[in-house]
C-alpha positions in Angstrom: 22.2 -31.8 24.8 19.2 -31.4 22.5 16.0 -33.3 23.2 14.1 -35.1 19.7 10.7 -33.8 19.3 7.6 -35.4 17.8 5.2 -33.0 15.9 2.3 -33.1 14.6 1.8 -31.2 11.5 -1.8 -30.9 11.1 -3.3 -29.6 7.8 -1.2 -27.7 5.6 -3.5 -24.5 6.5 -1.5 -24.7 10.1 1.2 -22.2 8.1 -1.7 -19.4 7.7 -3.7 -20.7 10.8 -2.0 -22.1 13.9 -4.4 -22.4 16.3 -2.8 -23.8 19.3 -0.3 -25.2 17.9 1.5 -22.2 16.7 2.3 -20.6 20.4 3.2 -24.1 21.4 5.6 -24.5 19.1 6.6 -20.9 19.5 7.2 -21.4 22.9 9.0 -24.9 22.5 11.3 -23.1 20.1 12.0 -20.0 22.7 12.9 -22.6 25.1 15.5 -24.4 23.3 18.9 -22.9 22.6 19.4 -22.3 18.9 20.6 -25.0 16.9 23.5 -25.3 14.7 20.7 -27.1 12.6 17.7 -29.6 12.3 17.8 -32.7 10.8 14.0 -33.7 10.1 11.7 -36.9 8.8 8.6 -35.8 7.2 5.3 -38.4 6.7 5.2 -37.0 3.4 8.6 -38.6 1.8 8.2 -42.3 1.5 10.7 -44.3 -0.1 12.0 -47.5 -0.5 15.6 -46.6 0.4 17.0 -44.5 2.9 17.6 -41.2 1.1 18.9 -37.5 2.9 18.7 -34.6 1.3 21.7 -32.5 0.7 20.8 -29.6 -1.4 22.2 -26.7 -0.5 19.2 -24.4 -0.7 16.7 -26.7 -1.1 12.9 -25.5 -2.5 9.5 -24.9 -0.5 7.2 -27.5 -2.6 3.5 -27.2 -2.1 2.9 -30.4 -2.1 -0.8 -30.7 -1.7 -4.0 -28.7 -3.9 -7.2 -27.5 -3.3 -6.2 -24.6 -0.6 -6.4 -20.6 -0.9 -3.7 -18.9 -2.9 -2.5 -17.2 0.2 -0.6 -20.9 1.2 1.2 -21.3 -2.0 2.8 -18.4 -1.3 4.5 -18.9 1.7 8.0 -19.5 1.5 10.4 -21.1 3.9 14.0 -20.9 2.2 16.2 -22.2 5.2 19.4 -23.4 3.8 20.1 -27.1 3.3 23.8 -28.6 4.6 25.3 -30.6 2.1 27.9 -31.5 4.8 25.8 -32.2 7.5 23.7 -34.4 4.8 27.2 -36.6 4.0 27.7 -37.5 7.8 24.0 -37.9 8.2 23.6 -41.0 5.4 27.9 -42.1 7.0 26.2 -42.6 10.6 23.7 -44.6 8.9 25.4 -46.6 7.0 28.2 -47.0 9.9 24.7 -48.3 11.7 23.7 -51.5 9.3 21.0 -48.6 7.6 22.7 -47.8 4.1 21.9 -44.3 2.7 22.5 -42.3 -0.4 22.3 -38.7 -0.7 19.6 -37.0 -3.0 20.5 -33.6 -3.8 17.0 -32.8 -5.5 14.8 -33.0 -2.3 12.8 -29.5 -1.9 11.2 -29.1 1.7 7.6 -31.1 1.6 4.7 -29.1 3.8 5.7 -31.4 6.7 9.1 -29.6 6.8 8.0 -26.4 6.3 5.2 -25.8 8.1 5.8 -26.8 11.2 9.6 -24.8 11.0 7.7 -22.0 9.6 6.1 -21.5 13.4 9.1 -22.7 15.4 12.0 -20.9 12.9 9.8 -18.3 11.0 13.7 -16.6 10.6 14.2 -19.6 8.2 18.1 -19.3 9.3 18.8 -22.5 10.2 20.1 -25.5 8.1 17.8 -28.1 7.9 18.7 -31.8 6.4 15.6 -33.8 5.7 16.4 -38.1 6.1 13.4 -40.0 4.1 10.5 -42.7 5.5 11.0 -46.3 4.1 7.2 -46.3 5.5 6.7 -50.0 4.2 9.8 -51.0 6.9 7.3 -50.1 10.1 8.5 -48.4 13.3 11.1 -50.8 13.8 13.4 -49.5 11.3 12.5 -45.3 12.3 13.4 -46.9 16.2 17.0 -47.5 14.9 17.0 -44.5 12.3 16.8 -42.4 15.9 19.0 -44.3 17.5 22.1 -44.0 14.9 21.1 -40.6 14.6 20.8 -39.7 18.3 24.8 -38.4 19.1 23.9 -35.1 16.9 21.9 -34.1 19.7 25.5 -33.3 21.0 26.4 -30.9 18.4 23.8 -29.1 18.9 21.2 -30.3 16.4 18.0 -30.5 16.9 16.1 -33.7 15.9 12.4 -33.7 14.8 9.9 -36.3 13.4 6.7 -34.6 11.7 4.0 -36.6 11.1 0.4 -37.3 12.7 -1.0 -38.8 16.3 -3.6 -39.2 14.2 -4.4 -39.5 10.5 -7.7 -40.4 9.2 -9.1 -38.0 6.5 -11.8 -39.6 6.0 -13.1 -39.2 8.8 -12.7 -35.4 10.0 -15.4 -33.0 10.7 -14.3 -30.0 9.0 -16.5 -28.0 10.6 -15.4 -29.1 14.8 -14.2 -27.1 17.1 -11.1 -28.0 19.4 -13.8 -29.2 22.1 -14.9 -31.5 20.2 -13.1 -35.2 20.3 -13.9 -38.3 18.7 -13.1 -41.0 21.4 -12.0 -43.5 19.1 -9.0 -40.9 18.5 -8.6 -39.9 21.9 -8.6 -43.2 22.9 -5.5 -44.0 20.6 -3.8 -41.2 21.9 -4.2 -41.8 24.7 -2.7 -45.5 24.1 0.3 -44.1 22.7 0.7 -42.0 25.4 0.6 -44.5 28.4 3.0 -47.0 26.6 5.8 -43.9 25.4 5.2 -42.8 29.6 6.0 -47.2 30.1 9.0 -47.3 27.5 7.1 -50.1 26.4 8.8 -50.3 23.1 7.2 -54.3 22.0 3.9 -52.4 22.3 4.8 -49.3 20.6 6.3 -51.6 17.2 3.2 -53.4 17.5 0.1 -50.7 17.6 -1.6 -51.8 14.9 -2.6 -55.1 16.4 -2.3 -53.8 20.4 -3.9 -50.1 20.0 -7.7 -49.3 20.3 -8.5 -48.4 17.2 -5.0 -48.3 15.4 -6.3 -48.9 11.8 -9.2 -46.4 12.3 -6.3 -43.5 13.4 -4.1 -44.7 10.8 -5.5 -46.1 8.1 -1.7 -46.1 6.3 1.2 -46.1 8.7 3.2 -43.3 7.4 1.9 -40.5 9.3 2.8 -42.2 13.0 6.1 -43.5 12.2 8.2 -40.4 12.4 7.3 -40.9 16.5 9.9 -43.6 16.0 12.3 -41.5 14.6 11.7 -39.0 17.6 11.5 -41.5 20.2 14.7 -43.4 19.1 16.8 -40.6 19.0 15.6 -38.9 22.6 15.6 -39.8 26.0 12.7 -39.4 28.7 9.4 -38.7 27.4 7.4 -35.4 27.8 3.9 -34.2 27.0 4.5 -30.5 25.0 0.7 -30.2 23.9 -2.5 -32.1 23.4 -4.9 -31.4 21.3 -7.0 -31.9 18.5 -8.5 -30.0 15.2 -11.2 -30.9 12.9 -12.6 -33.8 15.6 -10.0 -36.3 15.0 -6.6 -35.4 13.8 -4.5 -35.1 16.2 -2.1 -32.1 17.2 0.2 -32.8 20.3 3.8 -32.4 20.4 6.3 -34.7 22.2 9.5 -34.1 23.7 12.3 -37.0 24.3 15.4 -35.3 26.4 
């Protein structure tokens, strides 16, 4: 059985610059049979309904600005599966979570960019399910949870998001030494209560977490943990780390 990861996406710029990430997720990657194909939530497609795209060759969109030429040049043109996409949004529905299909969806940066490091082949299907953000971790909990027996096919689970996301507040210039403890505190928080199973505290961070609304000032960015953590099983530490003094890299296994 496949495990559900959580990743951390970083800045756009990790596709051209990796850091420590890239040879993490390299490695993760390595260490995983192939699968038959991912099936991904991405921070950076909020909705109001739950959508799942099922293009066949869906688009690499550059969805950001203000970065060197080089980045809007990478491509990622993994296939979509238009049949994997249909029994996606029929196990959620089957679930109480109602789903259409969008056949328009191109891959956003939090798609691509962390596949670009783990696939760079860009041979395996991917089928992207969108981020009702404004329905809170409870709803990506059971989003995981109806979507957790694809693990036994063989496909591989991911949420991409942030540990944490406040761009306001990064020091473009820091190096990976250097912390800001408000963020590491957080972390750390999330850490010891994913290590508890303490799911109660885990719904309600923003009122329980040190420093929740300074790490996330807008929600979207953490919840695809939920998504990870409701479709795995035990809870691993892949990598720690942080870039630019407070966002924060680490990956997390469940399985």
């Amino acid at each position: 059985m496949f495990p559900s990861l959580f990743i951390s996406h970083g800045s756009p710029m990790l596709a051209l610059e990796p850091g420590a990430s890239g040879p993490a997720l390299a490695r993760l990657a390595a260490e995983l049979p192939k699968p038959k194909a991912i099936v991904i939530v991405s921070a950076h497609w909020e909705s109001h309904e739950l959508l799942v795209s099922s293009h066949a060759q869906p688009e690499t969109w550059h969805d950001f600005g203000g970065f060197p030429r080089a980045l809007f040049e990478v491509q990622y043109p993994a296939p979509g599966d238009p049949q994997l996409a249909a029994e996606v949004a029929d196990l959620l529905t089957a679930n109480n979570l109602p789903a259409r299909l969008d056949p328009q969806r191109p891959f956003d940066h939090g798609v691509w960019v962390p596949l670009s490091l783990m696939y760079p082949q860009a041979d395996i299907p991917v089928v992207q399910v969108s981020l009702p953000s404004r329905a809170g971790p409870a709803l990506q909990t059971r989003v995981g949870r109806a979507l957790a027996s694809l693990r036994d096919q063989g496909i591989l689970l991911i949420g991409s998001g942030s540990i944490t996301h406040n761009l306001r507040e990064l020091d473009w210039h820091a190096g990976p030494e250097s912390v800001e403890p408000w963020a590491r505190d957080f972390r750390d928080w999330v850490i010891e209560k994913l290590a508890a199973g303490d799911e109660a505290a885990l719904h309600d961070y923003r009122q329980q977490a040190p420093n929740a609304v300074r790490s996330h000032p807008s929600d979207e960015h953490l919840l695809p943990l939920y998504f990870a953590r409701g479709a795995g099983g035990e809870f691993s530490v892949e990598h720690k780390g942080f870039t630019m003094g407070a966002l924060g890299m680490d990956i997390y296994r469940f399985g």
